[in-house]
TORSE-93754 format. One record per residue (C-alpha): residue number from 1; x, y, z; residue in one letter. Coordinates in pm, 1 decimal, padded with zeros to 6 digits. Layout:
BEGIN
<pt k="NUM" X="X" Y="Y" Z="Z" r="A"/>
...
% end
This chain:
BEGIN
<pt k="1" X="00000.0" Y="00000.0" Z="00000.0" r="X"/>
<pt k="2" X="00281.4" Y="00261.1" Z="00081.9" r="X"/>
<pt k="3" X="00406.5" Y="00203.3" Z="-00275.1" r="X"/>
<pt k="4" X="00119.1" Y="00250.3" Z="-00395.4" r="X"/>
<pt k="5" X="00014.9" Y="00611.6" Z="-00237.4" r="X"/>
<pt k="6" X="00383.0" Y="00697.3" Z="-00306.7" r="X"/>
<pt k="7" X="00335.0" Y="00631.8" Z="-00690.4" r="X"/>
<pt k="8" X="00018.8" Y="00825.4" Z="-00649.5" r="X"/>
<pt k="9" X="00156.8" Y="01145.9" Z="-00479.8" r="X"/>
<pt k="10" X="00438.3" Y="01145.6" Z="-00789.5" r="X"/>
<pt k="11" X="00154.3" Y="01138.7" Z="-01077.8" r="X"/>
<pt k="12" X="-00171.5" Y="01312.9" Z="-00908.5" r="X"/>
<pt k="13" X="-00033.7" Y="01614.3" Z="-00840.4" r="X"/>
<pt k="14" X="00060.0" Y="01660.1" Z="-01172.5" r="X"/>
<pt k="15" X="-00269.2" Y="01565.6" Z="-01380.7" r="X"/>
<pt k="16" X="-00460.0" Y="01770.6" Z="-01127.2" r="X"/>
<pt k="17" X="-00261.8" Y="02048.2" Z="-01299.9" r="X"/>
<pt k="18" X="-00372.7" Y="01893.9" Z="-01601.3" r="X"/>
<pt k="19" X="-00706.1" Y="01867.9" Z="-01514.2" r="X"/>
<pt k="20" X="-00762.1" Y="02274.1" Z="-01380.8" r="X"/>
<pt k="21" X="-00651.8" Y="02349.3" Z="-01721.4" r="X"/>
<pt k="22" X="-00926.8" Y="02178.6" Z="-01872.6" r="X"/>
<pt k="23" X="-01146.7" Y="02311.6" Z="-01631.3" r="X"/>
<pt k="24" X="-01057.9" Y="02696.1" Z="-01650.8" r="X"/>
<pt k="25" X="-01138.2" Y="02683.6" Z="-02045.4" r="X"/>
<pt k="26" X="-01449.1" Y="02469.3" Z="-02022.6" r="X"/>
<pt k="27" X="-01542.8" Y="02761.6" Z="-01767.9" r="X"/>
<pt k="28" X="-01382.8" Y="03080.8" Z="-02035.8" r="X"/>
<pt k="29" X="-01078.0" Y="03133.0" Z="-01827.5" r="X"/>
<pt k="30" X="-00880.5" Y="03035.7" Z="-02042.3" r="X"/>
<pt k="31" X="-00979.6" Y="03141.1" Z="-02454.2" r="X"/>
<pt k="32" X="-00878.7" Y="02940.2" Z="-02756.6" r="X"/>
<pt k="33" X="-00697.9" Y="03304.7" Z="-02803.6" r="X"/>
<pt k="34" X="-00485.6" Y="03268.0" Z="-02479.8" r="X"/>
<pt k="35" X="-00433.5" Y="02907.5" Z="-02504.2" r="X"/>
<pt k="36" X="-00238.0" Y="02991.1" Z="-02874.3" r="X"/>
<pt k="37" X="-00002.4" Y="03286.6" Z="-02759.8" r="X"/>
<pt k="38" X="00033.6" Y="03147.9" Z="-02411.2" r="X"/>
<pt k="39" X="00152.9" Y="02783.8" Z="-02562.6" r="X"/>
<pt k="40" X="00381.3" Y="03019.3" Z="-02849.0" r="X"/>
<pt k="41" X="00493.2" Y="03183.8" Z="-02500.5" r="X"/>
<pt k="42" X="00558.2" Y="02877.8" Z="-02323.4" r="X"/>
<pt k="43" X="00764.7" Y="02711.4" Z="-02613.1" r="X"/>
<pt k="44" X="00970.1" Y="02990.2" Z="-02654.4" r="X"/>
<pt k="45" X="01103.9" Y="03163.5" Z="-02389.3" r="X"/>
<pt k="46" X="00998.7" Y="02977.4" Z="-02098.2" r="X"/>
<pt k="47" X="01086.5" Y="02635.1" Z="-02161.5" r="X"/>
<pt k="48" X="01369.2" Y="02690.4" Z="-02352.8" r="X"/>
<pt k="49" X="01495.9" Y="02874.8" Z="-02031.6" r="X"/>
<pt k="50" X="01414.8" Y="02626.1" Z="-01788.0" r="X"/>
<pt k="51" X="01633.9" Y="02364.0" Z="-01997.8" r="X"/>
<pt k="52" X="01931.3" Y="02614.7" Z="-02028.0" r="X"/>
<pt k="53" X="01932.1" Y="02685.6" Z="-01641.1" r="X"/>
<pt k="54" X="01923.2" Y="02354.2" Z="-01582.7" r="X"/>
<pt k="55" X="02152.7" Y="02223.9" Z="-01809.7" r="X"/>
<pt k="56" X="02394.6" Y="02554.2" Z="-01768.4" r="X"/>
<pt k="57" X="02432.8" Y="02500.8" Z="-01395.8" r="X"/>
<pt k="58" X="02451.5" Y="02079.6" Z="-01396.1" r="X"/>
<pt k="59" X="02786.3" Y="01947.9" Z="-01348.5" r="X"/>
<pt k="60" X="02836.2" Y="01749.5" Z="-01682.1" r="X"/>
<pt k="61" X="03192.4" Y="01609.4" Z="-01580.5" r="X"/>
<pt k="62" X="03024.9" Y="01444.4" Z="-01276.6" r="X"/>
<pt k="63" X="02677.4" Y="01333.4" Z="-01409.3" r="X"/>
<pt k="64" X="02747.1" Y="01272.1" Z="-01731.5" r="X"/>
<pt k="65" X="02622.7" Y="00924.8" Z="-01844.0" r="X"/>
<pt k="66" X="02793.0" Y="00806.2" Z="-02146.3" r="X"/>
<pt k="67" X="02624.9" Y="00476.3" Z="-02118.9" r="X"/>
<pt k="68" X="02242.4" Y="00651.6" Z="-01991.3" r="X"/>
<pt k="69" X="02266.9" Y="00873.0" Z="-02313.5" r="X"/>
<pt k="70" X="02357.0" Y="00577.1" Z="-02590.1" r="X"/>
<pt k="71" X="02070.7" Y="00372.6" Z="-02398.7" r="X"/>
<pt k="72" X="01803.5" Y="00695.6" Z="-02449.0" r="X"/>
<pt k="73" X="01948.9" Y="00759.0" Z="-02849.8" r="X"/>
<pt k="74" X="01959.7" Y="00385.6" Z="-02952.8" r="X"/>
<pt k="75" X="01596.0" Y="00355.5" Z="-02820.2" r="X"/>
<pt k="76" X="01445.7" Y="00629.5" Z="-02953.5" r="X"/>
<pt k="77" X="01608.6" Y="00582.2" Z="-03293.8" r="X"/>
<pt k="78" X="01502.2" Y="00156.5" Z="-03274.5" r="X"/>
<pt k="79" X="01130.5" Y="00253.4" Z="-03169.8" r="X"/>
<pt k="80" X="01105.8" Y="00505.5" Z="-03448.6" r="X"/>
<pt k="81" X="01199.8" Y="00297.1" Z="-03756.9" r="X"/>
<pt k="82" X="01046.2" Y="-00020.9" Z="-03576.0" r="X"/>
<pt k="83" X="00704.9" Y="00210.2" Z="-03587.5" r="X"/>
<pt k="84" X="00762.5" Y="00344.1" Z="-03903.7" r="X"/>
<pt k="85" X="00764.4" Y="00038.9" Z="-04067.1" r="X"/>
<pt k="86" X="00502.1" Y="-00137.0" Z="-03881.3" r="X"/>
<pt k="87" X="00255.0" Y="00166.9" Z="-03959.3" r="X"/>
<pt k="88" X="00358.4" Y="00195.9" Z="-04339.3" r="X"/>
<pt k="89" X="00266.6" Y="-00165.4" Z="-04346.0" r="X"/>
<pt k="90" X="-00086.0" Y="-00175.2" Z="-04191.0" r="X"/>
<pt k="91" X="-00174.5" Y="00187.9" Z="-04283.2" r="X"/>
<pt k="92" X="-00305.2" Y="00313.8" Z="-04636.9" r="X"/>
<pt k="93" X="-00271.6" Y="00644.2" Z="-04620.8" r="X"/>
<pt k="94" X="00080.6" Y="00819.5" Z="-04629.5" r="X"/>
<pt k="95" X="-00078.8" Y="01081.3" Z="-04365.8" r="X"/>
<pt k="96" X="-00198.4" Y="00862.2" Z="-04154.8" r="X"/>
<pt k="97" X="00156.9" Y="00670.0" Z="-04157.8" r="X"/>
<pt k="98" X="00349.4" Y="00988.1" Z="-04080.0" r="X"/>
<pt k="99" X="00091.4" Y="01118.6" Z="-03799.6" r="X"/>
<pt k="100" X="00066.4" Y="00732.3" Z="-03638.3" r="X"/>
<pt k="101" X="00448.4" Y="00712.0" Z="-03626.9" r="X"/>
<pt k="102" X="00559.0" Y="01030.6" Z="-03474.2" r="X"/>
<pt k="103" X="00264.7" Y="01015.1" Z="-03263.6" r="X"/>
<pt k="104" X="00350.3" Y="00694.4" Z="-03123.3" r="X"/>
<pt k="105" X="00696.6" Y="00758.6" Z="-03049.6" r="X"/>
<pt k="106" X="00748.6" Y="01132.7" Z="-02947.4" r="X"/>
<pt k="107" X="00608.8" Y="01230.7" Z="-02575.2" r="X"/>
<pt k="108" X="00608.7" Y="01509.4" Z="-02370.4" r="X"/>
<pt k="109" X="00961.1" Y="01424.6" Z="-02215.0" r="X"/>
<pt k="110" X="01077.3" Y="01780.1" Z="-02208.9" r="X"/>
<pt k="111" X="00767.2" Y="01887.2" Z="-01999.5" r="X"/>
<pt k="112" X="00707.9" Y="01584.6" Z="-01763.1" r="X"/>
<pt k="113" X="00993.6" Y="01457.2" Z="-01792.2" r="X"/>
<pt k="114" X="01127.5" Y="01740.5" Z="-01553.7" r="X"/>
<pt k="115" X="00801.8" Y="01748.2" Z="-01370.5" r="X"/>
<pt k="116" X="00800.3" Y="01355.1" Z="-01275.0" r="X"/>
<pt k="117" X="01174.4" Y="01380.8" Z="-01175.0" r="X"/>
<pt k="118" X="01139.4" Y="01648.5" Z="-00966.9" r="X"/>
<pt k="119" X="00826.2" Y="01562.0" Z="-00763.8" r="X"/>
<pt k="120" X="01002.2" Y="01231.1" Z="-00706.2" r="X"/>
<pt k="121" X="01367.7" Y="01329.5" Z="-00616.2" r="X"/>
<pt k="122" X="01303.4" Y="01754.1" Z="-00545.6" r="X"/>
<pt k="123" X="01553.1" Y="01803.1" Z="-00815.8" r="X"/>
<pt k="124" X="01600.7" Y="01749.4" Z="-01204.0" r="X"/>
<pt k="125" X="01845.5" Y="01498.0" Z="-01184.7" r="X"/>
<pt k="126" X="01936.5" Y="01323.7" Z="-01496.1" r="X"/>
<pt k="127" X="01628.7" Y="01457.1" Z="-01699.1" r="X"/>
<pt k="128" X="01774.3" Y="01730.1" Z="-01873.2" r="X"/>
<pt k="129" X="02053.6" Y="01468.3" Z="-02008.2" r="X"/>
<pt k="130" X="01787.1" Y="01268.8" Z="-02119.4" r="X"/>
<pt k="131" X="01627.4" Y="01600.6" Z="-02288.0" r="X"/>
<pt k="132" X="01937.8" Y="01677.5" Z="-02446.3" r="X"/>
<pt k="133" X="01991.5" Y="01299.0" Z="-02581.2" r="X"/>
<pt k="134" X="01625.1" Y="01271.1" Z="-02739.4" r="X"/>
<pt k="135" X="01500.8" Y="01601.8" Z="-02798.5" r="X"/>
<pt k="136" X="01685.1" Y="01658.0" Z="-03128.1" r="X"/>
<pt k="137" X="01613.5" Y="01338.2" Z="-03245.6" r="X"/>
<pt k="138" X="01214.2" Y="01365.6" Z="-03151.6" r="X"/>
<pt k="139" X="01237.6" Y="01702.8" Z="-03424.7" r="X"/>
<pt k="140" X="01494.6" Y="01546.0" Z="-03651.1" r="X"/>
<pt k="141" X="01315.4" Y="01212.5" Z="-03701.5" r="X"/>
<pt k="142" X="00953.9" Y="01373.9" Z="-03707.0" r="X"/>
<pt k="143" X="01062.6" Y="01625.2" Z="-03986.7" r="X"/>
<pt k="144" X="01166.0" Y="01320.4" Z="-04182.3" r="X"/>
<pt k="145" X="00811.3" Y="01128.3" Z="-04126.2" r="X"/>
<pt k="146" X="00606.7" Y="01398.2" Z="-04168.7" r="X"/>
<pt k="147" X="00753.0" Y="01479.5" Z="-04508.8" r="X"/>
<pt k="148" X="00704.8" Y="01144.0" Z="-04644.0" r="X"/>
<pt k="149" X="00358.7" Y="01143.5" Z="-04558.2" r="X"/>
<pt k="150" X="00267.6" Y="01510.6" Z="-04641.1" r="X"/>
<pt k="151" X="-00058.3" Y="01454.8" Z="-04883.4" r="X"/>
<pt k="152" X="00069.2" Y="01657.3" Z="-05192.2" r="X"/>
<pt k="153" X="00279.7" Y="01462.8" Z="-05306.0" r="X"/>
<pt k="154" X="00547.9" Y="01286.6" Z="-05129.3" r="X"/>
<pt k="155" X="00758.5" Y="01547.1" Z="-05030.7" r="X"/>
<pt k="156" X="01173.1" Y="01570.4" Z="-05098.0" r="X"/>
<pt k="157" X="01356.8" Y="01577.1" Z="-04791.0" r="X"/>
<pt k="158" X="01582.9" Y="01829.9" Z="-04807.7" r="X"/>
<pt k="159" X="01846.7" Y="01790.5" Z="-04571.1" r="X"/>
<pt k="160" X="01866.4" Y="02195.6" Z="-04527.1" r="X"/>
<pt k="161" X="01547.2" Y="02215.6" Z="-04448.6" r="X"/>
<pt k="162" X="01574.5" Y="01951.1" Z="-04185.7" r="X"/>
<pt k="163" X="01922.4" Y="02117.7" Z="-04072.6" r="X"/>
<pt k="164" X="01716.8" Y="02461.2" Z="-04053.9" r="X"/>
<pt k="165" X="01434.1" Y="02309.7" Z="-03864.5" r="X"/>
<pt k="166" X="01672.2" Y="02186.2" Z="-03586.2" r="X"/>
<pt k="167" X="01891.6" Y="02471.1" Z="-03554.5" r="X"/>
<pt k="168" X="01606.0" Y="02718.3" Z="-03503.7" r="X"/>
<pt k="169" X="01361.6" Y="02477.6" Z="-03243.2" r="X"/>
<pt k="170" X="01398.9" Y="02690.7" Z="-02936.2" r="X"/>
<pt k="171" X="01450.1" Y="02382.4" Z="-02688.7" r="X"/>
<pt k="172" X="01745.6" Y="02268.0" Z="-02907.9" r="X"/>
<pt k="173" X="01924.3" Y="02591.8" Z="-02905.2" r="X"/>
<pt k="174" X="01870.2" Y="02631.8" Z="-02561.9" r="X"/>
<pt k="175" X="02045.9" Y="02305.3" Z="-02560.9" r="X"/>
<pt k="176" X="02293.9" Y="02384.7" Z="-02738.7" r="X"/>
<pt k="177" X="02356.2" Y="02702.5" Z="-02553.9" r="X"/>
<pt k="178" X="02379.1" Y="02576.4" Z="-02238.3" r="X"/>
<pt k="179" X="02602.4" Y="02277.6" Z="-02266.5" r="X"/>
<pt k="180" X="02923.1" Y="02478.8" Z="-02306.7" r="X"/>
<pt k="181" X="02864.6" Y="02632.9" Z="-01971.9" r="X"/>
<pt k="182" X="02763.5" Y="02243.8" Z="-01842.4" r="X"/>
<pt k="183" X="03110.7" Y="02130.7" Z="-02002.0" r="X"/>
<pt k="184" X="03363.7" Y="02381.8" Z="-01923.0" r="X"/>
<pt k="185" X="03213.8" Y="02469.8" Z="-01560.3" r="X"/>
<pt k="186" X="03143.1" Y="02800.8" Z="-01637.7" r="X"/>
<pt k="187" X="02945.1" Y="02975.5" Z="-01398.4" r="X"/>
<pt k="188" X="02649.1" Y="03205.4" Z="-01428.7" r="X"/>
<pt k="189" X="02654.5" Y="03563.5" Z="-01223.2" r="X"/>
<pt k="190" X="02412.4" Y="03525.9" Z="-00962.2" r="X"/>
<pt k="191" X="02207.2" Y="03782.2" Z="-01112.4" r="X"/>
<pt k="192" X="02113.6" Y="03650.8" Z="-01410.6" r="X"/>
<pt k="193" X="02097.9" Y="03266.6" Z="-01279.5" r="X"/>
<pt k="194" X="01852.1" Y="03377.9" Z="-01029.8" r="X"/>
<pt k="195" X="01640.3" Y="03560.9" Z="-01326.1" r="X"/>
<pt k="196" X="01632.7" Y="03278.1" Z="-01564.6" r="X"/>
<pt k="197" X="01528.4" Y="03031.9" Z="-01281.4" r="X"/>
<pt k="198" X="01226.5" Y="03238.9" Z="-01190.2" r="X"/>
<pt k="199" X="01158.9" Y="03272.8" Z="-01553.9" r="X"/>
<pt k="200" X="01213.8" Y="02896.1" Z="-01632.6" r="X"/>
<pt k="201" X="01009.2" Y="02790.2" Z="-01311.0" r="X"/>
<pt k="202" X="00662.6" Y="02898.0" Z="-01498.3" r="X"/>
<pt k="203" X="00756.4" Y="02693.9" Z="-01759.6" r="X"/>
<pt k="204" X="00645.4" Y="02347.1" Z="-01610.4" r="X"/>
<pt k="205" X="00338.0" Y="02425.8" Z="-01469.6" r="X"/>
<pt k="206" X="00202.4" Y="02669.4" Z="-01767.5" r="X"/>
<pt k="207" X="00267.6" Y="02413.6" Z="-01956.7" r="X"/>
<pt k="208" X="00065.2" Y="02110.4" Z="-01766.1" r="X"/>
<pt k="209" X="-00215.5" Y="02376.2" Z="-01754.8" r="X"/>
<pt k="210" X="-00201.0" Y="02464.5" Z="-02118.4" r="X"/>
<pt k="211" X="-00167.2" Y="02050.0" Z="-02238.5" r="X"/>
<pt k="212" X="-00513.4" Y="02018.1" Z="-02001.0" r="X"/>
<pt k="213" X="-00707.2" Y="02354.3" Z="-02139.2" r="X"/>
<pt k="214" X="-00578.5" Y="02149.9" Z="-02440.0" r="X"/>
<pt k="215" X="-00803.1" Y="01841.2" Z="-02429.1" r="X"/>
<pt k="216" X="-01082.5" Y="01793.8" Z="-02605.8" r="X"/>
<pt k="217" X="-01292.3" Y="01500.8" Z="-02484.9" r="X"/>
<pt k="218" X="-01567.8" Y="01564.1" Z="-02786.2" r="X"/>
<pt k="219" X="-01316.8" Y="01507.1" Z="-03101.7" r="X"/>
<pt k="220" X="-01197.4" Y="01163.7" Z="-02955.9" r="X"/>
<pt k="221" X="-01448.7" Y="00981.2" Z="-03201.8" r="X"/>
<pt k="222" X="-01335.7" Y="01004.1" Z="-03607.3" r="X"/>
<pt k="223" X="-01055.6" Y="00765.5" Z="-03626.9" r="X"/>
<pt k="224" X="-01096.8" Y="00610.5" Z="-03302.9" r="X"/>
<pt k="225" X="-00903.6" Y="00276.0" Z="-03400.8" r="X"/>
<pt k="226" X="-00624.8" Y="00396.0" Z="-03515.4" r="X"/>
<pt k="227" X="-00608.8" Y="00660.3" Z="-03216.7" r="X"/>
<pt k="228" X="-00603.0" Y="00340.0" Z="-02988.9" r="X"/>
<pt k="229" X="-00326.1" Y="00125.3" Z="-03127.4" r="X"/>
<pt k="230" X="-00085.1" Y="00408.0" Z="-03088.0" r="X"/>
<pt k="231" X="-00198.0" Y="00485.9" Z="-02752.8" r="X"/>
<pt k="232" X="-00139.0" Y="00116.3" Z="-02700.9" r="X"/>
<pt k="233" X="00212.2" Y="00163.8" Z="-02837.4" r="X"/>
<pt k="234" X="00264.8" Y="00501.8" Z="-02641.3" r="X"/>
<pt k="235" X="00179.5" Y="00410.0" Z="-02334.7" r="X"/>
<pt k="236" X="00185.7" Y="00004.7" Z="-02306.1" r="X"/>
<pt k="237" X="00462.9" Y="-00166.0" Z="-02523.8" r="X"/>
<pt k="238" X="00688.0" Y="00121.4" Z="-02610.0" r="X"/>
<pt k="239" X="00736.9" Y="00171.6" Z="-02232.6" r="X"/>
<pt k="240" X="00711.0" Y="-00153.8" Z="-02130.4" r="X"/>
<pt k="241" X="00980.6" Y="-00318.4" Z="-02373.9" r="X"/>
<pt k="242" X="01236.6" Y="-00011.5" Z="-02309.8" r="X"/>
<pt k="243" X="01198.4" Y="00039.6" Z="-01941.3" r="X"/>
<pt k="244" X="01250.0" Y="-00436.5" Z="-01911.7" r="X"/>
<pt k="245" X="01557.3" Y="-00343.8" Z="-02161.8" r="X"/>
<pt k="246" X="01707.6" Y="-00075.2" Z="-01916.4" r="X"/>
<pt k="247" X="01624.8" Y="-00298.3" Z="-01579.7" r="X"/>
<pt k="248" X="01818.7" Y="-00551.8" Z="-01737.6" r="X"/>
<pt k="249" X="02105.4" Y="-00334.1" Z="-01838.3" r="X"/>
<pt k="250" X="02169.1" Y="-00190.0" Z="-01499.6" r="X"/>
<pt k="251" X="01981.8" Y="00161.8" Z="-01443.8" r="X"/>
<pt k="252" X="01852.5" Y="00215.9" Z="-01159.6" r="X"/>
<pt k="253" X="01695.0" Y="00514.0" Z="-00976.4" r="X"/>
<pt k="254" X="01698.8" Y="00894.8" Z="-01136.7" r="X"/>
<pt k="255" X="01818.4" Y="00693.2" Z="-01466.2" r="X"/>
<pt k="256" X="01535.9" Y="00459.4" Z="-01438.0" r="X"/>
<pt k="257" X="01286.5" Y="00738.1" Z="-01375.2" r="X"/>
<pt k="258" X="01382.6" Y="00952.3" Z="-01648.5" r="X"/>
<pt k="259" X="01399.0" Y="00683.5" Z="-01923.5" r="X"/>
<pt k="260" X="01025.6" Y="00536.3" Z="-01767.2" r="X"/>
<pt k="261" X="00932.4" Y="00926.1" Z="-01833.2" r="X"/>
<pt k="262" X="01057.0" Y="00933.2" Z="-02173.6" r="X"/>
<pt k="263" X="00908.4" Y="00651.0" Z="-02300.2" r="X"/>
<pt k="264" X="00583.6" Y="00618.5" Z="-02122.9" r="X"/>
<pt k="265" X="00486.2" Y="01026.3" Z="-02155.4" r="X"/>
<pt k="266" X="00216.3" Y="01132.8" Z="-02339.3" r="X"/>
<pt k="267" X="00241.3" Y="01263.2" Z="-02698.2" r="X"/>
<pt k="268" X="00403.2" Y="01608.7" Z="-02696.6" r="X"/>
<pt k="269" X="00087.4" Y="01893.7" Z="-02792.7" r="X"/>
<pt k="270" X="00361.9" Y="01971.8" Z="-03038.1" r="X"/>
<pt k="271" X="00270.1" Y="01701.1" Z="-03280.3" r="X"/>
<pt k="272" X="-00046.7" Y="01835.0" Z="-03397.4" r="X"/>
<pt k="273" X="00104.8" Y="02173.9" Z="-03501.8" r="X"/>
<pt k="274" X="00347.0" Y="02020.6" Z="-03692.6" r="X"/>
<pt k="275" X="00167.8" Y="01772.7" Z="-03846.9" r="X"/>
<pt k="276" X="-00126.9" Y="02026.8" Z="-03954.9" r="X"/>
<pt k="277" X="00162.7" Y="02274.3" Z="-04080.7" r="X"/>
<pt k="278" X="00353.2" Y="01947.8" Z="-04276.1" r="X"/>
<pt k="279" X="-00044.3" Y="01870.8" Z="-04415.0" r="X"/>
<pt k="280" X="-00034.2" Y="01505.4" Z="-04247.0" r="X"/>
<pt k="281" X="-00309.2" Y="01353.4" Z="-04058.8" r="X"/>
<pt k="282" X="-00372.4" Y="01622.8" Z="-03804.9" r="X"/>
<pt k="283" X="-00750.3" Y="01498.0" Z="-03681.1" r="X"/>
<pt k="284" X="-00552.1" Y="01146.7" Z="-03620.2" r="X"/>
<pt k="285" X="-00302.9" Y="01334.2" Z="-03422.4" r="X"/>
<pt k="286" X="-00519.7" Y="01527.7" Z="-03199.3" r="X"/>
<pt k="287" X="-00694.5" Y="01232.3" Z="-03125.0" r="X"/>
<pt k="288" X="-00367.2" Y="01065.9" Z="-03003.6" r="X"/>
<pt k="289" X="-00278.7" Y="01324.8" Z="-02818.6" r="X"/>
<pt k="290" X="-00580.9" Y="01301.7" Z="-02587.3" r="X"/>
<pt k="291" X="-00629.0" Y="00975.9" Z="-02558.7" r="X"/>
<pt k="292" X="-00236.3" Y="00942.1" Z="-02444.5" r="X"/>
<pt k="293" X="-00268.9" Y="01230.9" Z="-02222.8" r="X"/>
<pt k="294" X="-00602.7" Y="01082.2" Z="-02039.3" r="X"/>
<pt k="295" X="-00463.4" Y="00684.8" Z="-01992.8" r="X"/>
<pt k="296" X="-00136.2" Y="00829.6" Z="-01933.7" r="X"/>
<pt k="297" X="-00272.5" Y="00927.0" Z="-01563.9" r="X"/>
<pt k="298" X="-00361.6" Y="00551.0" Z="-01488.7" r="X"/>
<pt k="299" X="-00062.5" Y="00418.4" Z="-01692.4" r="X"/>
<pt k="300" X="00255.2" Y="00626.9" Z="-01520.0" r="X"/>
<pt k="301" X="00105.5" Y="00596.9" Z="-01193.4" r="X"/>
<pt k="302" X="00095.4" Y="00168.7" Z="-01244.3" r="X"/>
<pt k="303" X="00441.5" Y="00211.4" Z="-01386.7" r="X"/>
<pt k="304" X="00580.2" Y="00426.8" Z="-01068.3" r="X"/>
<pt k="305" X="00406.0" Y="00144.2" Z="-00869.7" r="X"/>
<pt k="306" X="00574.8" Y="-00109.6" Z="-01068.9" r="X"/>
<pt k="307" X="00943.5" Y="00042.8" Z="-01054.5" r="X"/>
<pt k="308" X="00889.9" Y="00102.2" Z="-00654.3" r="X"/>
<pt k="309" X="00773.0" Y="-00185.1" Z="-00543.1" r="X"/>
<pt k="310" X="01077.3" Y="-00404.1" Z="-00649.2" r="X"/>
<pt k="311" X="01305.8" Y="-00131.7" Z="-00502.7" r="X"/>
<pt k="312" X="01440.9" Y="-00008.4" Z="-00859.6" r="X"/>
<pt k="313" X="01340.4" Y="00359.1" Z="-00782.1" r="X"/>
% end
C-alpha cells in the first residue's frame, strides 16, 4: 500500500494540474486566443529557459552518463523505424503513416519529464541529459516522417530544411547554448541565474495547464481505431519493452525514472502543429494526443508502482 500512495503522490499532483486546465477553459478562463499565444509563449522563452538553467548550472563532468545517453538515443532511434515500418505496413494512407508514427513515439519528455523527476527526487536529476539525448532526435526524425507522408505529393527531404528546422527549435538551441557552460564549468553571475530560474520555473506548470485547457474530450471519435493502437504503443509496449531493456542493463533510480518518463509520456501537444503545418493527418493526431494524455494518468502511476515496489526507484 505505501508504494502505492507513493506512486500516487508522484503522478496526481501533476494531472490535477492537467485537469484545472481543462477546467478553466471549459469555464472561459482560459480562450482558444490565450491558449495559442500562451503555448507560443511557453515554447519559446519559458521552456527553452528552464532547460538552459538547468543544463547551464549541472555538473556534466560528474553526471554525465555516457552509457544513460547511448541507452536513451539507440531507443528512440530503434522505436522510431520499428514504428515506421510497422505503420507503413498496416496503414493506407501516407498521412496517416506519418501522424501514427511520430505520434507513437514522441512524448512530452521535455515537460514531464522534468516534472516527474522532480516531484520524485526535489531536483532534475538526470532529466535534462535525457532532454538533451532525445530532444533533437524527436524534431529530426519527425521532420523526416512527416515529409514522407505530407498529402501533396510525397515530399523531398531536403536535408537543409531539416538542418534549418533543428537549428532554429527553441529547446534545441537552448540546448545547445547551455552545454558549453555544463562542459567547461562556467558559472552564471548570480544575477542573471537567479532571473532565468524564476523565468524557467513557470515553464512546467504553464505548460501542464495549457496541455489540459488542451483536451478535447468531444473530437476523440473520427478515427478512433487507429487513435487506440498508438496509444497502445505510447503508453503500453513502447514503455514496457524499453523500461525491461534498461532494468536488465543496470539503471537504476533517477536513470530509471527519467527513461520510464521518456518513453511512457504522453504525446508532446507539439505534434499536432506540426503535423497540420507538414499537411499530415492532423484529426488522427489530436486524437492521439488526448487519448495518451487521459490513460497516461492511470498508466505512469501503475508504472511508478511497478518500478517502486521491487526497489528499482
Amino acid at each position: 500500500m505505501s508504494d502505492l500512495i507513493f506512486s500516487l503522490q508522484v503522478t496526481i499532483p501533476i494531472f490535477l494540474v492537467i485537469l484545472l486546465g481543462s477546467f478553466l477553459r471549459k469555464i472561459g478562463f482560459f480562450t482558444e486566443e490565450f491558449i495559442a499565444v500562451a503555448d507560443r509563449f511557453n515554447f519559446r522563452v519559458p521552456l527553452p529557459v528552464l532547460l538552459f538553467t538547468d543544463i547551464a548550472t549541472a555538473d556534466i563532468a560528474s553526471s554525465f552518463n555516457g552509457k544513460f545517453v547511448v541507452f536513451c538515443m539507440g531507443t528512440t532511434t530503434l522505436s522510431f523505424f520499428l514504428i515506421w515500418a510497422a505503420a507503413g505496413a498496416f496503414l493506407r494512407k501516407k498521412e496517416m503513416v506519418g501522424a501514427f508514427t511520430m505520434c507513437s513515439f514522441r512524448g512530452s519528455a521535455a515537460v514531464l519529464g522534468i516534472a516527474f523527476v522532480t516531484n520524485l527526487y526535489g531536483r532534475a536529476g538526470l532529466a535534462p541529459l535525457m532532454i538533451v539525448s532525445v530532444v533533437p532526435l524527436y524534431n529530426i526524425f519527425s521532420v523526416i516522417v512527416l515529409s514522407f507522408g505530407a498529402r501533396d505529393g510525397a515530399a523531398k527531404v531536403s536535408a537543409i530544411g531539416v538542418l534549418k528546422g533543428i537549428l532554429t527549435n527553441p529547446l534545441i538551441l537552448a540546448i545547445f547554448l547551455a552545454f558549453p557552460f555544463a562542459a567547461f564549468s562556467i558559472s552564471l553571475p548570480p544575477l542573471v541565474k537567479e532571473s532565468l530560474q524564476s523565468l524557467g520555473s513557470i515553464a512546467t506548470p504553464l505548460a501542464l495547464l495549457l496541455l489540459g485547457a488542451s483536451f478535447r474530450f468531444a473530437q476523440v471519435t473520427q478515427k478512433l481505431l487507429p487513435a487506440l493502437f498508438a496509444t497502445v504503443i505510447k503508453l503500453v509496449l513502447l514503455p514496457g519493452a524499453v523500461v525491461l531493456a534498461a532494468v536488465l542493463a543496470g539503471f537504476r533510480g533517477e536513470a530509471l525514472v527519467a527513461i520510464a518518463v521518456m518513453m511512457a509520456s504522453p504525446t508532446t501537444v507539439a505534434c499536432y502543429t506540426m503535423a497540420r503545418n507538414m499537411k499530415n493527418d492532423a484529426t488522427l493526431t489530436s486524437e492521439i494526443v488526448m487519448l495518451t494524455t487521459l490513460f497516461s494518468a492511470v498508466t505512469l502511476t501503475l508504472l511508478i508502482f511497478v518500478l517502486k515496489s521491487n526497489s528499482f526507484i
